[in-house]
C-alpha positions in Angstrom: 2.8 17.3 12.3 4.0 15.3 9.4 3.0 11.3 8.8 6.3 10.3 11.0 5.5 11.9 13.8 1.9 11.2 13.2 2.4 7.4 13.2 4.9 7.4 16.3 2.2 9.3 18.4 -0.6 7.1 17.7 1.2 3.6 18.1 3.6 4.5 20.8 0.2 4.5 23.2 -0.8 0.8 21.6 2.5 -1.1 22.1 5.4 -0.5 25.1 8.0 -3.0 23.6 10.2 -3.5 20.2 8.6 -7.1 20.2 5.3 -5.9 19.8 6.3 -3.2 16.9 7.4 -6.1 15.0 4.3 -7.9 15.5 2.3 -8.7 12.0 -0.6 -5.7 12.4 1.6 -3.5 13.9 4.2 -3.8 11.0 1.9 -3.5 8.4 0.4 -0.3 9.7 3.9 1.1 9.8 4.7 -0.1 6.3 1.5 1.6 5.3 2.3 4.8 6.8 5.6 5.0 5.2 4.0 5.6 2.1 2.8 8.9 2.9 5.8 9.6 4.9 7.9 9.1 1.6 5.8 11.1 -0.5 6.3 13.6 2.5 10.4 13.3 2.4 10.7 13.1 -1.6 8.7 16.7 -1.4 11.2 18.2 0.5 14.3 17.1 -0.8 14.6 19.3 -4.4 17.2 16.5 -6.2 14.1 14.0 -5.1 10.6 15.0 -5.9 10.5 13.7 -8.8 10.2 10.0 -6.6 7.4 11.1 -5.2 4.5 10.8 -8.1 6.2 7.4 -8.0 5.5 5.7 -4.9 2.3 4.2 -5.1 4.1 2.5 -8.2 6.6 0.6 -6.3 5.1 0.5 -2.7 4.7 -2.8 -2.7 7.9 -4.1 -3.8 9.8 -2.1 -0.8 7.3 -3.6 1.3 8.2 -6.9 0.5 11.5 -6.0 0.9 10.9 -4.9 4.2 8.6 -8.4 5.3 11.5 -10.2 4.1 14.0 -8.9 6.3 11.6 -7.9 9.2 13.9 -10.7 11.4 17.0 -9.0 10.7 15.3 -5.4 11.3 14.3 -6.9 14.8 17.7 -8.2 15.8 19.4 -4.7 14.7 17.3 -2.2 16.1 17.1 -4.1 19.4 20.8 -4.1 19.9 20.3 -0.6 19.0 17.5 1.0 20.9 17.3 -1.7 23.7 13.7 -3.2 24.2 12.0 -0.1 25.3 12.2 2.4 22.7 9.4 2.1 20.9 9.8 5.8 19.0 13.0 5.0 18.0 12.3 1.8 16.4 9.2 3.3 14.4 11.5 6.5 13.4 14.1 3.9 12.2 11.6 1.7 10.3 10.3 4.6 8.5 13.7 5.9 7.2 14.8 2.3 6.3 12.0 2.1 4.4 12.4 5.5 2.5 16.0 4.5 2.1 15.1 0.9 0.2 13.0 3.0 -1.9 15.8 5.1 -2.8 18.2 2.4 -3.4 15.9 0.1 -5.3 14.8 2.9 -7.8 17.8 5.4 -7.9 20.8 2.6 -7.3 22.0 0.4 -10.1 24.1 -1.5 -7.6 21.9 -2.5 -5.7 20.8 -5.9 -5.4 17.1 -5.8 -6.4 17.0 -2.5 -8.4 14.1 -1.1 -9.7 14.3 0.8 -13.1 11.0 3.5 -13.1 11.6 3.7 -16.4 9.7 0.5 -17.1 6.5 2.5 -15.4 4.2 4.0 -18.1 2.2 6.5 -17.1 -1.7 5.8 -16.0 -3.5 5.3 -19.7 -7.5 7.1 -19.7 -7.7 4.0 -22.4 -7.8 1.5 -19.3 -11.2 1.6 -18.1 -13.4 -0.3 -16.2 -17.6 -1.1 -17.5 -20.0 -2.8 -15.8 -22.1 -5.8 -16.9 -23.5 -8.7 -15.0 -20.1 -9.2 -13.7 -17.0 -6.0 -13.2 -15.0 -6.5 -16.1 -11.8 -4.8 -17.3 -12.2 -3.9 -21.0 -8.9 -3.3 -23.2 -8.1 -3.5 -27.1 -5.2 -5.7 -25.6 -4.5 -6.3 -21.7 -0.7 -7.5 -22.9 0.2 -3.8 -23.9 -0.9 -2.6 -20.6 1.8 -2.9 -17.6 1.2 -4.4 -14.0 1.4 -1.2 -12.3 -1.1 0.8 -15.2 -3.5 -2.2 -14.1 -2.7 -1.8 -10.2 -3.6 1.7 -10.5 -6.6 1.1 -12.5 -8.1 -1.3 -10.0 -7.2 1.4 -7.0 -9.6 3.6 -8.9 -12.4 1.0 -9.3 -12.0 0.9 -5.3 -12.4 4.3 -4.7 -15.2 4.5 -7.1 -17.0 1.4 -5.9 -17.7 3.0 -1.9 -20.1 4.8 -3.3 -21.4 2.3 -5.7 -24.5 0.6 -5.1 -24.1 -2.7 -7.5 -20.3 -3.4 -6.5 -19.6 -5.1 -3.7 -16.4 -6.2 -1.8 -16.6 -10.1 -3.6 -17.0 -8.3 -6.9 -13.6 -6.4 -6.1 -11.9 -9.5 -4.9 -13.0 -11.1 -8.2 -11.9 -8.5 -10.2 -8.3 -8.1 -8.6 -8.0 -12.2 -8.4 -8.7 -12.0 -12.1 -5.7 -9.7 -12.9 -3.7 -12.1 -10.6 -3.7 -9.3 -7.6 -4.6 -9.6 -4.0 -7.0 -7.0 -2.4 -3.4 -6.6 0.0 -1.6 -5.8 -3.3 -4.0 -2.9 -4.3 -4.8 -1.4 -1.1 -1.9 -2.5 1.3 -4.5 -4.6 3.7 -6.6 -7.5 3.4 -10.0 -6.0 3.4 -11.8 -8.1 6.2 -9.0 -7.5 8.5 -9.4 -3.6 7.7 -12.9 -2.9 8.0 -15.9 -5.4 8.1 -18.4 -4.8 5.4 -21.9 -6.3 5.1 -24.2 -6.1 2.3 -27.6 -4.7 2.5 -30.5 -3.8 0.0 -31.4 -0.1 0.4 -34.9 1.4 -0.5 -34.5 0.9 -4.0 -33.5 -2.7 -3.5 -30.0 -2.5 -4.9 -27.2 -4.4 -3.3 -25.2 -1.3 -1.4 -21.6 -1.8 0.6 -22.0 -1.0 4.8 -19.2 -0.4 6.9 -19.4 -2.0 10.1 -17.0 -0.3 12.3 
């Protein structure tokens, strides 16, 4: 079962109406399963795979894209399918959304193109060091991109679950610093994704808890 069929099975049981696959959380779930379902498509398709590595690098300028015309999405797709076809739509949204990523990075024409050659590759120079405060040491931050910093800070978040002395404020402070949003790194607002409490543990550290 790949991500597309994945996605249809589980939301198809949450919502019985196009309205309610256009609904804020809904959208956003679907948006964030596109991303693997790219990765997925750009695999298969030999004259594309090379768009694949780059995904996580332009993500979240084809979401935008797709929040901005969400309306006009709606309007089409419900001429299209009718109200009731909830598959359909979710199908649709995900190939839309592969197909802006393919004509803002491959497409000249198009309106907002997106040349990947202005992504540089992650740099092991960009790291992260702890002091009182999570801090983002560089010889220069100018020389390093947006996305080399993105990247960067999705490491710190992956790194930090199983870090006792960084918390979810210390990762808001760190991506607010950069001028990011947690939504811009991990494509979700934190709270709204998982509730996390801090606790001491044994040793008396500060330690991150899911509360599911």
């Amino acid at each position: 079962m790949n991500t597309k069929q994945l996605t249809i099975l589980i939301l198809k049981s949450k919502v019985q109406y196009i309205n309610e696959v256009f609904e804020q959380k809904i959208y956003e779930v679907i948006l964030e399963f596109s991303h693997d379902a790219a990765k997925e498509f750009f695999v298969s398709q030999h004259g594309k795979r090379f768009l694949a590595s780059r995904v996580d690098d332009v993500a979240y300028i084809v979401d935008q894209n797709m929040q901005k015309n969400k309306v006009k999405m709606h309007h089409k797709v419900s001429k299209k399918f009718g109200k009731n076809d909830v598959e359909s739509t979710i199908a649709w949204l995900i190939d839309r959304w592969i197909n802006t990523f393919i004509n803002l990075t491959t497409n000249s024409n198009y309106r907002d193109y997106f040349d990947l050659s202005n992504i540089v590759d992650y740099d092991d120079n960009l790291i992260f060091a702890e002091s009182e405060t999570i801090d983002l040491y560089v010889d220069d931050i100018k020389k390093f991109s947006r996305y080399e910093i993105k990247n960067a800070l999705k490491v710190v978040w992956q790194d930090a679950l199983f870090d006792c002395d960084f918390d979810l404020y210390d990762f808001k402070e760190l991506c607010e610093k950069y001028n990011f949003k947690t939504i811009d790194i991990l494509s979700y607002e934190l709270e709204e994704k998982i509730k996390i409490k801090i606790e001491k543990n044994e040793n008396n550290h500060k330690q991150m808890m899911f509360d599911f």
